[in-house]
C-alpha positions as CSV (number, residue, x, y, z in Angstrom):
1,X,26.8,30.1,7.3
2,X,23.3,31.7,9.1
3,X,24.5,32.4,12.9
4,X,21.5,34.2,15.1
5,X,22.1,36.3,18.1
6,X,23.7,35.1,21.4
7,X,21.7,34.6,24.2
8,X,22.9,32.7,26.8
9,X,26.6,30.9,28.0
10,X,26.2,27.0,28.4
11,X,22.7,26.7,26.6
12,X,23.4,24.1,23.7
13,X,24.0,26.1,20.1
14,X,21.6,24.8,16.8
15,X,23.6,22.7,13.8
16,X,21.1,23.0,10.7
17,X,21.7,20.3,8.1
18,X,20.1,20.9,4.5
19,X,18.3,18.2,2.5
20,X,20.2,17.1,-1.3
21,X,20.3,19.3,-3.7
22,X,19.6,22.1,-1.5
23,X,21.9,24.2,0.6
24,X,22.3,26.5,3.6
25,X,19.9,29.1,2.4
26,X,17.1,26.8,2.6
27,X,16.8,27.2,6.2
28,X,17.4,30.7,6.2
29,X,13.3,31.7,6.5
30,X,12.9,29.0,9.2
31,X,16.1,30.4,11.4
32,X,14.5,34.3,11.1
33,X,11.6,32.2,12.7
34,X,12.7,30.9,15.6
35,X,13.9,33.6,18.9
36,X,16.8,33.8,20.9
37,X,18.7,31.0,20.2
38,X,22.7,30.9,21.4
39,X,23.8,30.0,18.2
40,X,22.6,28.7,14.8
41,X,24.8,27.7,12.6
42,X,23.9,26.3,8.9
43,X,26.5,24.3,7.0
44,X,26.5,23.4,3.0
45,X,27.3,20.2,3.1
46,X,29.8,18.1,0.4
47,X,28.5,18.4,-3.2
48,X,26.7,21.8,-2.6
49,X,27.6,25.4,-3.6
50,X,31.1,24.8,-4.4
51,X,32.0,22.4,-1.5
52,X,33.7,19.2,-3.3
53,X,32.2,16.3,-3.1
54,X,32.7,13.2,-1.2
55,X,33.0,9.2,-2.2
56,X,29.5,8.2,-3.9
57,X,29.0,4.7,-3.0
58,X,26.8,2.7,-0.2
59,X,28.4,4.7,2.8
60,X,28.2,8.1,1.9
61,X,26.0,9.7,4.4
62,X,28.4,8.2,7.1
63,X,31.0,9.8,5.2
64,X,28.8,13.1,5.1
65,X,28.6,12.8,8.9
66,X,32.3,12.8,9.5
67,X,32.7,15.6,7.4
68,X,30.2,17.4,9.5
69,X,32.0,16.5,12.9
70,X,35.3,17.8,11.2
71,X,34.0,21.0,10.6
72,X,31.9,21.5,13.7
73,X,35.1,20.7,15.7
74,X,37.1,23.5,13.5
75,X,34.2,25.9,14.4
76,X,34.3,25.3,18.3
77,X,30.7,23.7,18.1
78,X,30.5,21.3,21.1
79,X,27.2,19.2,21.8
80,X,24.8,21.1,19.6
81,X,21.2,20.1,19.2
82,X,21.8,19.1,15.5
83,X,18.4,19.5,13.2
84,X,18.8,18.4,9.7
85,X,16.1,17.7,6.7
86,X,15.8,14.4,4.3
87,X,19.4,14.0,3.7
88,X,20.4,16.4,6.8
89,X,17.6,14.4,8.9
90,X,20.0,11.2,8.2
91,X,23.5,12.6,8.5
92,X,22.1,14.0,12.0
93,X,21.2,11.0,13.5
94,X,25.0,9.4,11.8
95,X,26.8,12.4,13.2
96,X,24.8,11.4,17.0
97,X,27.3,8.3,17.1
98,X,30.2,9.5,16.6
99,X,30.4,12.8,18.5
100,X,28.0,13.9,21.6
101,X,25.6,15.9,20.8
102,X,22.7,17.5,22.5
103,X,19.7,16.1,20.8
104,X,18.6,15.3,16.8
105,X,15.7,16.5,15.1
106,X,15.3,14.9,12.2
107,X,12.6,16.6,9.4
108,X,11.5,14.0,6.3
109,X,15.0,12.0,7.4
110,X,15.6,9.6,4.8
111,X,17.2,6.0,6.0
112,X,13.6,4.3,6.9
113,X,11.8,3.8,3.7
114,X,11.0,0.9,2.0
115,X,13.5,0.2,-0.9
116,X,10.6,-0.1,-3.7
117,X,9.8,3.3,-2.6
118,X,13.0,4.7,-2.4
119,X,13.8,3.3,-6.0
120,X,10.8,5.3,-7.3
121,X,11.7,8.0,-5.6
122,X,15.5,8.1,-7.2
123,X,14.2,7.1,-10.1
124,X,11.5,10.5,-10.1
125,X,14.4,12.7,-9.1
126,X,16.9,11.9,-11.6
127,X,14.1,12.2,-14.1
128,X,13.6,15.8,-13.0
129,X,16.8,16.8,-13.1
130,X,17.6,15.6,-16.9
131,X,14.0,18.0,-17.7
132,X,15.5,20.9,-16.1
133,X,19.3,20.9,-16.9
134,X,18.7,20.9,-20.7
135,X,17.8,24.4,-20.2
136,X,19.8,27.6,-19.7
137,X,19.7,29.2,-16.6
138,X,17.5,32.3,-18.0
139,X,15.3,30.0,-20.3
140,X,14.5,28.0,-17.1
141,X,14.0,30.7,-14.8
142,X,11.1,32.4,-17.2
143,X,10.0,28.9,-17.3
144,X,9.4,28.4,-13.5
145,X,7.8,31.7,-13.3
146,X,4.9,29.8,-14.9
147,X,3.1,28.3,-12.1
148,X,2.1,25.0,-14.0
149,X,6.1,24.4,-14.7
150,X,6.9,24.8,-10.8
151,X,3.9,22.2,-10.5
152,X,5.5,19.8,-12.9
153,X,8.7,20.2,-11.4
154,X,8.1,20.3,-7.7
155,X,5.0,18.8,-7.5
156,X,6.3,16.0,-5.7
157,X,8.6,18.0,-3.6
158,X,6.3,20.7,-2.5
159,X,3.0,20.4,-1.6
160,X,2.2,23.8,-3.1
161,X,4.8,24.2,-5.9
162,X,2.9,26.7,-7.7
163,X,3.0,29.3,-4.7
164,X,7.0,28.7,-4.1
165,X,8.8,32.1,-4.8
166,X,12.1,30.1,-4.3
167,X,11.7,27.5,-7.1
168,X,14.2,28.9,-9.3
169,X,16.8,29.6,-6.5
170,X,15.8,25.7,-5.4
171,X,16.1,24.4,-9.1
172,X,19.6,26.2,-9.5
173,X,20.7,25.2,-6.6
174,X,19.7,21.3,-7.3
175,X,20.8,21.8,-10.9
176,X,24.5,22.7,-9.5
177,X,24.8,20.3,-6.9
178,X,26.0,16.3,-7.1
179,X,22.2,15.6,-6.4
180,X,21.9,12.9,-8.5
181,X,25.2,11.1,-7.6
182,X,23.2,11.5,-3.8
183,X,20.2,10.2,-5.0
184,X,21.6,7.0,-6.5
185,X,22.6,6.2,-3.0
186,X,21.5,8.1,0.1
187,X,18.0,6.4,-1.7
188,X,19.6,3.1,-0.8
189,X,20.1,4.1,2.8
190,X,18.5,3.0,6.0
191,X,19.7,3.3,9.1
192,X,20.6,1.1,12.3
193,X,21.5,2.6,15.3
194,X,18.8,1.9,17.7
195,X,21.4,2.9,20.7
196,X,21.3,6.6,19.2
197,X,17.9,6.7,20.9
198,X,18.9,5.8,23.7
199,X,21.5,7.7,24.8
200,X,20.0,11.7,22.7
201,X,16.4,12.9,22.6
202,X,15.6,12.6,18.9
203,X,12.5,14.2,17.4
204,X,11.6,12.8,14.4
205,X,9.3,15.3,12.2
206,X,6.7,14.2,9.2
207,X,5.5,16.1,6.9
208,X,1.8,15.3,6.3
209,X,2.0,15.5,2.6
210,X,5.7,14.4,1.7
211,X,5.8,12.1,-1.5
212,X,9.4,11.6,-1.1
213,X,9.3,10.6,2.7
214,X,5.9,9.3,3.2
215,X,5.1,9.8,7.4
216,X,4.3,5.9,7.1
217,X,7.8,6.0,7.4
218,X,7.3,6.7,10.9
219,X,6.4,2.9,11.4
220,X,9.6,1.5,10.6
221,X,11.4,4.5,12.7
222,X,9.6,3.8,15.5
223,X,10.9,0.4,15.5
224,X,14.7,1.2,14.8
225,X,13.9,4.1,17.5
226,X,11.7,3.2,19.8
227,X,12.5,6.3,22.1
228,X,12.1,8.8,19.6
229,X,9.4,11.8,19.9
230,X,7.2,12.1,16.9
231,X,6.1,15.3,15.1
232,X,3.3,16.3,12.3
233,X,3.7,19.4,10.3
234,X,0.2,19.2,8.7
235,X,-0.5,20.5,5.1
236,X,3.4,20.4,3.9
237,X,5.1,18.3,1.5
238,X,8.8,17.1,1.8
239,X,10.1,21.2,1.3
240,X,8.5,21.3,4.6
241,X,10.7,24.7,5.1
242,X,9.3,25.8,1.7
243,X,5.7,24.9,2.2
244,X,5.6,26.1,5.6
245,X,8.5,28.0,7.3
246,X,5.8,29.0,10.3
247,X,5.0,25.6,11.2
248,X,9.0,24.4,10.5
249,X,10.2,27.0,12.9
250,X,7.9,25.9,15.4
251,X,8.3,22.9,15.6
252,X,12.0,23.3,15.8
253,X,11.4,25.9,18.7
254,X,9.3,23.6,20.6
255,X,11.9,20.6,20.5
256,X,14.3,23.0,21.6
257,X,12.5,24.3,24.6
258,X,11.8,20.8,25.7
259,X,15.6,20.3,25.2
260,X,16.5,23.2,27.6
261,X,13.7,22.4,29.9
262,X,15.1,19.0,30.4
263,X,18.7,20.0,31.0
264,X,17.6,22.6,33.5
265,X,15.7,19.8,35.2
266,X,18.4,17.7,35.5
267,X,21.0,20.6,36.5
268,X,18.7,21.2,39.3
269,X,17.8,17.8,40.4
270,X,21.5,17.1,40.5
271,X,22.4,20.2,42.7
C-alpha cells in the first residue's frame, strides 16, 4: 500500500487501481508526483503479488469491484476519488455503482472497445506471455536489459519500451500474476452503466499512442457516458505511468483540483 501525507480533514482521499498484470508499485512514480494529497492509497488487486485470485469467467471485473469495496470498507476509506488504469480504469467505474464515491478517473479503461480489437489484443498478450515465461527469471532479466528485447516485448505496451528501466520489474510482475486468465476475459468486457455518469464526475484519460486501448475508444465512451470529461496524455502508450509519469501525475492532479474546487463550490453555495 503507497499512502502520501495528510493534508486536510474532510477533503476526499485518492484509491489507485493498477492495470493486469501489474500491481501497486506501478503507480508508485506517479503518486511521488502529485502534492498534498489527504490520502493515497494503492491496492494489488486479486491475482497480483500473492493476493488469490477471484472467479475467471464473464463477470470478473464486477467481481474485482466488490473485492475492492470490501477492502476499502476494512480500511475506513469513505467516498474516495477512485483513479484506476486499463483493468483498474474498468473496476473504478464498477466500484462507482455500488458504493459512493467521490469521482472516477479512468486511464486506458478497458470495457469500450470493439470486440475484434479486443480479441487481438488478448490474443497479442497471451502470446507475450508464453515468449517470456519459458525463461528463467535471470536469463530474462539479462535479456530485457537489451533494448531491442524490451521493444519486442513491450512494444505494444509502451510507446517507448526501449527507454523503460522497469521492464523487468513489469515483466516479473506480469509473469507472476493470473494475467492471462484476466485477459481471456476482462478483453471481453464492456461496460453499461450510463447512470454512473450521472450521478460522479468521471474523467476518462487516453493515451495518444495506446495499442491496447486505442483513444478511438473514446467514441463509444462518450456514448455509454455522455457526461464524462475527456483527457489526452500525448506521446504515451497504454503504460501511460511508464512512458510518462510527469504528464500521468498531472493529469491526475488537475482532475483532482477540479474535484475539490467543485465541492468547495457547492459547500459554499449551500451555506
Amino acid at each position: 500500500m503507497v499512502e502520501a501525507p495528510r493534508r486536510a480533514d474532510g477533503e476526499p482521499q485518492l484509491v489507485l487501481l493498477h492495470g493486469a498484470g501489474l500491481g501497486r508499485a506501478s503507480w508508485d512514480a506517479v503518486v511521488e508526483r502529485i502534492p498534498g494529497f489527504v490520502r493515497a492509497v494503492a491496492l494489488d488487486l486479486p491475482g497480483h503479488n500473492g493476493v488469490p485470485g477471484v472467479v475467471y469467467d464473464h463477470e470478473v471485473v464486477p467481481r474485482i469491484a466488490e473485492y475492492v469495496a470490501e477492502h476499502l470498507a476494512a480500511l475506513g476509506v469513505h467516498r474516495p476519488h477512485v483513479v484506476g488504469h486499463a483493468l483498474g480504469g474498468a473496476v473504478a467505474l464498477e466500484l462507482a455503482r455500488r458504493v459512493p464515491v467521490a469521482a472516477v478517473t479512468a486511464l486506458c479503461s478497458v470495457g469500450f472497445r470493439a470486440m475484434g480489437h479486443a480479441s487481438l489484443c488478448v490474443a497479442k498478450t497471451r502470446a507475450m506471455l508464453r515468449l517470456v515465461s519459458a525463461f528463467a527469471p535471470r536469463t530474462r532479466a539479462r535479456l530485457l536489459d537489451r533494448p531491442w528485447v524490451r521493444r519486442l516485448v513491450l512494444g505494444s505496451l509502451s510507446a517507448r519500451p526501449a527507454a523503460l528501466s522497469t521492464a523487468v520489474a513489469d515483466v516479473a510482475s506480469m509473469v507472476g500474476s493470473d494475467l492471462r486468465a484476466l485477459a481471456r476475459y476482462a478483453g471481453r468486457y464492456r461496460f453499461r452503466a450510463p447512470e454512473v455518469g450521472d450521478t460522479t464526475p468521471v474523467n476518462l484519460v487516453w493515451a495518444a499512442q495506446d495499442q491496447v486501448v486505442p483513444p478511438g475508444d473514446a467514441v463509444r465512451a462518450s456514448r455509454v457516458l455522455p457526461g464524462a470529461r475527456h483527457l489526452v496524455v500525448p506521446g504515451s502508450g497504454h503504460l501511460v505511468m511508464r512512458d510518462d509519469p510527469d504528464g500521468t501525475a498531472a493529469v491526475i492532479h488537475a482532475c483532482h483540483l477540479r474535484l475539490l474546487r467543485g465541492k468547495r463550490w457547492r459547500t459554499t453555495g449551500s451555506a
